[in-house]
ZAVEXLO-374253 format. One record per residue (C-alpha): residue number from 1; residue in three letters; z negated, x negated, y negated; chain. Coordinates in nm, 3 decimals, padded with zeros to 5 digits. Layout:
<NUM, 'Ala', <Z, X, Y>, 'A'>
...
***
This chain:
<1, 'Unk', <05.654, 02.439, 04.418>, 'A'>
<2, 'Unk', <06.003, 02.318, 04.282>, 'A'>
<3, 'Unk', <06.287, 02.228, 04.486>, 'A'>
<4, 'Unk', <06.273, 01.820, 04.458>, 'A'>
<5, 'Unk', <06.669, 01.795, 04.666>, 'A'>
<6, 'Unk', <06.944, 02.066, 04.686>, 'A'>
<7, 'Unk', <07.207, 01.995, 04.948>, 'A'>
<8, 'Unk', <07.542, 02.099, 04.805>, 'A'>
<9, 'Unk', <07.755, 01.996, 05.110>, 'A'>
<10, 'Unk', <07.916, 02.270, 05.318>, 'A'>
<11, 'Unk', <07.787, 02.352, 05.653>, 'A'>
<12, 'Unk', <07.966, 02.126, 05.965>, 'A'>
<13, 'Unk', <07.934, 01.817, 05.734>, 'A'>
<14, 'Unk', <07.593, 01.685, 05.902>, 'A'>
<15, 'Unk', <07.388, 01.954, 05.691>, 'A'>
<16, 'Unk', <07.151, 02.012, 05.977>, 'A'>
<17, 'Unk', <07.030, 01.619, 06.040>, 'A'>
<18, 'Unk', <06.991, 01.609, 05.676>, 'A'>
<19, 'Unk', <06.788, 01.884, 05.694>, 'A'>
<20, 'Unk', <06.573, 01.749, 05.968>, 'A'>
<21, 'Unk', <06.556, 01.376, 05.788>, 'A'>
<22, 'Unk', <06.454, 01.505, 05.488>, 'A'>
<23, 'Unk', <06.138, 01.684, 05.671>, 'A'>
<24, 'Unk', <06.056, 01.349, 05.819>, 'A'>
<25, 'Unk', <06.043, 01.158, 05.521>, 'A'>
<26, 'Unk', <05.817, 01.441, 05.348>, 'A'>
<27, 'Unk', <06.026, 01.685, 05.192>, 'A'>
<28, 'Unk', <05.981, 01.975, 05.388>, 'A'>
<29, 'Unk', <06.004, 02.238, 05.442>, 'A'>
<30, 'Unk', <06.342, 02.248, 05.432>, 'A'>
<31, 'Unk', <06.588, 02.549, 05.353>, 'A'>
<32, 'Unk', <06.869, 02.579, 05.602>, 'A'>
<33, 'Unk', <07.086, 02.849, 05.728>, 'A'>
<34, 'Unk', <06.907, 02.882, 06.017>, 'A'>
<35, 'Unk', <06.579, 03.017, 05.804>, 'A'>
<36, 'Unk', <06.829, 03.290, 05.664>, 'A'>
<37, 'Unk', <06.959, 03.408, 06.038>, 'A'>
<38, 'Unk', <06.607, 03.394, 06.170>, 'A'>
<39, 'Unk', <06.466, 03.645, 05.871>, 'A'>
<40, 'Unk', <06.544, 04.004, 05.765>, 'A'>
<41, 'Unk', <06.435, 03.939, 05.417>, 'A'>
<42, 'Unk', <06.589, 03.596, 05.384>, 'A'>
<43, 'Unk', <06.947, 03.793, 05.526>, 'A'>
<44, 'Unk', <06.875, 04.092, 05.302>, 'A'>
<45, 'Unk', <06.812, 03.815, 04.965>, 'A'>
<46, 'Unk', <07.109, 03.611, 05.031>, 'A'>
<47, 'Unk', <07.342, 03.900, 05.124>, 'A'>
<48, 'Unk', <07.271, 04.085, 04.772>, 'A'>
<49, 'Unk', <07.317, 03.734, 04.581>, 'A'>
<50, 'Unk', <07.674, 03.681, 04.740>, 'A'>
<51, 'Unk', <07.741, 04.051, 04.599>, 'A'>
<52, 'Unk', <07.616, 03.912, 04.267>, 'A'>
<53, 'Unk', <07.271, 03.987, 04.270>, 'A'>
<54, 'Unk', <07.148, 03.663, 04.191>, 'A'>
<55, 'Unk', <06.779, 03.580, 04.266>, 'A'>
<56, 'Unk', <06.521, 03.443, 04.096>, 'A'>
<57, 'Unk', <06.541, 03.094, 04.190>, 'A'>
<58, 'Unk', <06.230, 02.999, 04.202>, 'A'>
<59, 'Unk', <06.134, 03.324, 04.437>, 'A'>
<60, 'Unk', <06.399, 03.233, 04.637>, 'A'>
<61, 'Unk', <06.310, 02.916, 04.725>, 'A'>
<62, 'Unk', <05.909, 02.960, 04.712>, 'A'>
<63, 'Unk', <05.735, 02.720, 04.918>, 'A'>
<64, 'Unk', <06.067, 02.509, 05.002>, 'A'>
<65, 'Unk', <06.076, 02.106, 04.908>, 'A'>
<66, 'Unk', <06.417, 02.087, 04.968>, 'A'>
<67, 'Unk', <06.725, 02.304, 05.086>, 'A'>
<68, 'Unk', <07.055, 02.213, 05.225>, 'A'>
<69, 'Unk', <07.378, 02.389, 05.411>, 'A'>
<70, 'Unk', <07.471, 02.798, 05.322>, 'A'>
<71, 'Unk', <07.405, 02.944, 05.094>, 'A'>
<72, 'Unk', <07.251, 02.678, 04.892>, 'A'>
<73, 'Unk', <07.582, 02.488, 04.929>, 'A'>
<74, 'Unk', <07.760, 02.803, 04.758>, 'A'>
<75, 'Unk', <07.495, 02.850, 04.478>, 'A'>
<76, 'Unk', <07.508, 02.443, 04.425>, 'A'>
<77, 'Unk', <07.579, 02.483, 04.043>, 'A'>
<78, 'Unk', <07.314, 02.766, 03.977>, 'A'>
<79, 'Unk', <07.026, 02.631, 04.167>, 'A'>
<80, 'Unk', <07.120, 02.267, 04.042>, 'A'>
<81, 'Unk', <07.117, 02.426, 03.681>, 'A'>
<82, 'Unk', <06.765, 02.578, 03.757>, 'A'>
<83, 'Unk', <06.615, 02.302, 03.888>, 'A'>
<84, 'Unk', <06.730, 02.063, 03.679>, 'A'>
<85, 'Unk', <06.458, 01.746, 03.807>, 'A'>
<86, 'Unk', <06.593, 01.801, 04.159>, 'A'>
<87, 'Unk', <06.829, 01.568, 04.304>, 'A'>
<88, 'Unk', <07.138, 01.662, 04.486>, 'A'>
<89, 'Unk', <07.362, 01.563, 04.776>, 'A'>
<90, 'Unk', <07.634, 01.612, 04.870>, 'A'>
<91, 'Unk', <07.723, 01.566, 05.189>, 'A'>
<92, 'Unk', <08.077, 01.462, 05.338>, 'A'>
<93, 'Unk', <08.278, 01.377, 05.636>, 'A'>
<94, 'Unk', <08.674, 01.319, 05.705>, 'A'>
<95, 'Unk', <08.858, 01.667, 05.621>, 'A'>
<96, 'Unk', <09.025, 01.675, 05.973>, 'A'>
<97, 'Unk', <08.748, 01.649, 06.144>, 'A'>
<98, 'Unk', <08.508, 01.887, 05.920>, 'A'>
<99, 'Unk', <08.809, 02.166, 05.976>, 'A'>
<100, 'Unk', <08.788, 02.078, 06.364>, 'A'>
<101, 'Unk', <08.444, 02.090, 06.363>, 'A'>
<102, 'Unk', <08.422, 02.422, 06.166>, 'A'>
<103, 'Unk', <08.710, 02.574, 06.416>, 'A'>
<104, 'Unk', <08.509, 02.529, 06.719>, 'A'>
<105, 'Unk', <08.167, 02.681, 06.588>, 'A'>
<106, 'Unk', <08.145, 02.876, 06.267>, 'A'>
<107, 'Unk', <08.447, 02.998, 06.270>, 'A'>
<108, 'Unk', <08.360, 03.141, 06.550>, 'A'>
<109, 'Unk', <08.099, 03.373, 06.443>, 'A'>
<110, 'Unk', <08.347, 03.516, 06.151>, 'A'>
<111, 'Unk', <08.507, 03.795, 06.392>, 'A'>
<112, 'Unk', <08.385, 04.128, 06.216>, 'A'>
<113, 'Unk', <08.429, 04.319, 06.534>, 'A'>
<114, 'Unk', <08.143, 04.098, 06.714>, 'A'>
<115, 'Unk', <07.902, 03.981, 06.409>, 'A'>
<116, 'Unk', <07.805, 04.168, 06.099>, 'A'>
<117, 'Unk', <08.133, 04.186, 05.831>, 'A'>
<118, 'Unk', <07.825, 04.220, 05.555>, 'A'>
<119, 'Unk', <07.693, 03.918, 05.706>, 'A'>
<120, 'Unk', <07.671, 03.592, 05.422>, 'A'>
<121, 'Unk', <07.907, 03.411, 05.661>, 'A'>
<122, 'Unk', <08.151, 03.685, 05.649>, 'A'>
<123, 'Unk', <08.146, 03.814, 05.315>, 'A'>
<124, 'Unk', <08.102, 03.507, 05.171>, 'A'>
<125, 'Unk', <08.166, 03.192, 05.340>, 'A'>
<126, 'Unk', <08.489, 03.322, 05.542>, 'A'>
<127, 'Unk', <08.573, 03.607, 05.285>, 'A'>
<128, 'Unk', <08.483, 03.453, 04.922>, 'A'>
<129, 'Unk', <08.528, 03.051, 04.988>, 'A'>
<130, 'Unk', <08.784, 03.033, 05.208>, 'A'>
<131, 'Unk', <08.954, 03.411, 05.098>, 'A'>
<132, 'Unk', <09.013, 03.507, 05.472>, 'A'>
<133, 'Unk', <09.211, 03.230, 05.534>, 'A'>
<134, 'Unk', <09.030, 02.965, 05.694>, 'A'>
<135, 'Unk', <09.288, 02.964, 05.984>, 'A'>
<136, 'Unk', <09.518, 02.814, 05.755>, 'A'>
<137, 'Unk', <09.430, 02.462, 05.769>, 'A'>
<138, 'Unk', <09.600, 02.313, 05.478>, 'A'>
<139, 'Unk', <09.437, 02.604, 05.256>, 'A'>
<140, 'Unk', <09.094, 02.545, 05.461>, 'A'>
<141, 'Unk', <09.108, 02.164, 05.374>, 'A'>
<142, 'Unk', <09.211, 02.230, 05.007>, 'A'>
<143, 'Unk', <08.882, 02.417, 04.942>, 'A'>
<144, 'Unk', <08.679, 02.212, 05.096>, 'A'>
<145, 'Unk', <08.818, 01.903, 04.896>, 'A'>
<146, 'Unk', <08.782, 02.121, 04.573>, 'A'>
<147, 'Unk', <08.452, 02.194, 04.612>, 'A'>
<148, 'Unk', <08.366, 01.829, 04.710>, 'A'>
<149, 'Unk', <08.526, 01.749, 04.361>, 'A'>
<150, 'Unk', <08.315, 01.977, 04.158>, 'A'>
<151, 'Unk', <08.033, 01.860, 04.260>, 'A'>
<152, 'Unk', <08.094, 01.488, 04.208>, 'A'>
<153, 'Unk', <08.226, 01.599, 03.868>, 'A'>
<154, 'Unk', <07.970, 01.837, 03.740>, 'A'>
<155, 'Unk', <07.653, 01.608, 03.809>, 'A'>
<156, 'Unk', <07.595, 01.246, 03.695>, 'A'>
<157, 'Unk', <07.579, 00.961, 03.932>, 'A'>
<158, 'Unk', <07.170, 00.898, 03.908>, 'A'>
<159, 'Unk', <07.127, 01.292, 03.996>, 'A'>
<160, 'Unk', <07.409, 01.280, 04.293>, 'A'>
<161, 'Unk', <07.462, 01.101, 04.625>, 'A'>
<162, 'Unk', <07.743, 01.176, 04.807>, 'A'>
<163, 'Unk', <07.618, 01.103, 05.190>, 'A'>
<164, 'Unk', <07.763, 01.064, 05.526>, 'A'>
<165, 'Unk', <07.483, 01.090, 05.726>, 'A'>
<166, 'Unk', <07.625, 00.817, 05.950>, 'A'>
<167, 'Unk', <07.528, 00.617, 05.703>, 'A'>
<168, 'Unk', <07.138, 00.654, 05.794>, 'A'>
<169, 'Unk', <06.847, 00.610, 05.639>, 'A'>
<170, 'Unk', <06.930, 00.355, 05.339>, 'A'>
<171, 'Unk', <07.092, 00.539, 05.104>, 'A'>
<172, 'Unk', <06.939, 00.830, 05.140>, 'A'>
<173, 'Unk', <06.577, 00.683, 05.104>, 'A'>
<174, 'Unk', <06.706, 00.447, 04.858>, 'A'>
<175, 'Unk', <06.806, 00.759, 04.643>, 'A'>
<176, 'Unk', <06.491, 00.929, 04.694>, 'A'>
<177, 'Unk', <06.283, 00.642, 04.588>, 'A'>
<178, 'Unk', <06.109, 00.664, 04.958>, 'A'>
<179, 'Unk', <06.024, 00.431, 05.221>, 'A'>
<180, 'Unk', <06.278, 00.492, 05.554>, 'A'>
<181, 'Unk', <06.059, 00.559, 05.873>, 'A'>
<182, 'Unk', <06.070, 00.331, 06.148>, 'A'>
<183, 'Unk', <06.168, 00.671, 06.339>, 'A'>
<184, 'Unk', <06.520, 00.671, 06.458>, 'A'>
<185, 'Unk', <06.809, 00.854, 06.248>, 'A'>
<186, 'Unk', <06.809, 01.226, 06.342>, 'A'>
<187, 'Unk', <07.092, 01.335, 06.501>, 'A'>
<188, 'Unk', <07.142, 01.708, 06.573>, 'A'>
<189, 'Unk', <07.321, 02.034, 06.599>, 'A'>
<190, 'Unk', <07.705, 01.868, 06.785>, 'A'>
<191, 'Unk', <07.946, 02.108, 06.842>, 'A'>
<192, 'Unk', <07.848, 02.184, 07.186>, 'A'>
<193, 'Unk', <07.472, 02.279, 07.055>, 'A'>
<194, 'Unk', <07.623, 02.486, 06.818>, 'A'>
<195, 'Unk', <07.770, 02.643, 07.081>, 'A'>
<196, 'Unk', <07.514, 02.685, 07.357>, 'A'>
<197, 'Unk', <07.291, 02.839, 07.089>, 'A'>
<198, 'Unk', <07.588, 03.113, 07.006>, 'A'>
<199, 'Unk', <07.643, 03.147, 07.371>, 'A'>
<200, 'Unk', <07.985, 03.015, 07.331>, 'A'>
***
C-alpha cells in the first residue's frame, strides 16, 4: 500500500480533523502524531530520521492510506518526492492564531526538564524548525509562513490543495475526486482537548 494524501501542514493548523475526515471518506488509516507518541517503534523510527536517518518510505508508512501533522509535515518534500501519485495538502489557518494556538498546547510539551529533550517534538519541531526560538513570535510566524511558501511553490496546483478545514467537505472531496458524506464535518482536538489529554 502507497500513501494516496500526505498532509504537509504543521501541527495546530486543523491537522487532526483532517486526519479524522480523511478516515471517513476511506482513506484510512491515517498517520498522525498521535500513532508516533502511542508506539515505541514509531518514536524510535521518527527520532533516528530527524537525526538524519531517513527511512525507507515505503516501510515507514506500511499499511497507511494517508498521513498528516509531525513528522510527515517536516519530511513533506521527501515523502512527496517518493510518492510521487499521492496528493498533498496543505493545511492553513491565520498566523496569529496558529502561534496562539501552538503557545497554549505544544509548546507546552517542549520543556526538556518535564518531556524527553530526544523527543521528535524537541529535537526537531522546537529545536530544528523553529531553532529554539519559538517564543519569539515574529521568528515563530516567519517559519511558519516560509514553510507554507515552499510548499505552494514546490508542487503544482492539480497535486496541491491548500485547506482550511473550515472550509468542510467540498474542497477537500472535490480534490480527492470523492463523494462528501452526509456525516457532519469533523471537528476535533480544541485547545482545551489538547490540554485535558496533557493534563494541562
Amino acid at each position: 500500500m502507497a500513501l494516496d494524501v500526505i498532509g504537509a501542514g504543521m501541527g495546530r493548523t486543523g491537522t487532526y480533523t483532517l486526519n479524522l475526515a480523511l478516515e471517513a471518506i476511506g482513506f484510512e488509516p491515517c498517520h498522525h502524531m498521535a500513532d508516533v507518541m502511542a508506539s515505541p517503534e514509531q518514536k524510535a523510527l521518527w527520532r533516528a530520521a530527524g537525526q538524519g536517518q531517513l527511512p525507507n518510505w515505503d516501510e515507514a508508512y506500511a499499511g497507511y492510506r494517508a498521513a498528516v501533522d509531525w513528522p510527515t509535515a517536516h519530511f513533506w518534500r521527501e515523502v512527496s518526492d517518493h510518492f510521487q501519485g499521492a496528493k498533498v495538502i496543505l493545511t492553513v489557518r491565520d498566523p496569529e492564531a496558529w502561534y496562539k494556538s501552538m503557545m497554549q498546547t505544544l509548546r507546552l510539551t517542549w520543556d526538556p526538564a518535564t518531556n524527553d529533550p530526544r523527543s521528535f517534538g524537541i529535537a526537531v519541531v522546537c529545536n530544528a524548525v523553529f531553532g529554539g526560538r519559538f517564543d519569539d513570535r515574529d521568528h515563530a510566524i516567519s517559519v511558519y509562513e516560509a514553510h507554507n511558501a515552499a510548499v505552494r511553490a514546490a508542487l503544482p496546483p492539480e497535486r496541491l490543495l491548500v485547506y482550511n478545514v473550515s472550509e468542510g467537505w467540498a474542497p477537500l472531496c472535490d480534490f480527492l475526486g470523492v463523494a462528501p458524506p452526509s456525516d457532519p464535518f469533523p471537528r476535533s482536538n480544541s485547545t482545551d482537548e489538547f490540554r485535558a489529554r496533557i493534563g494541562r
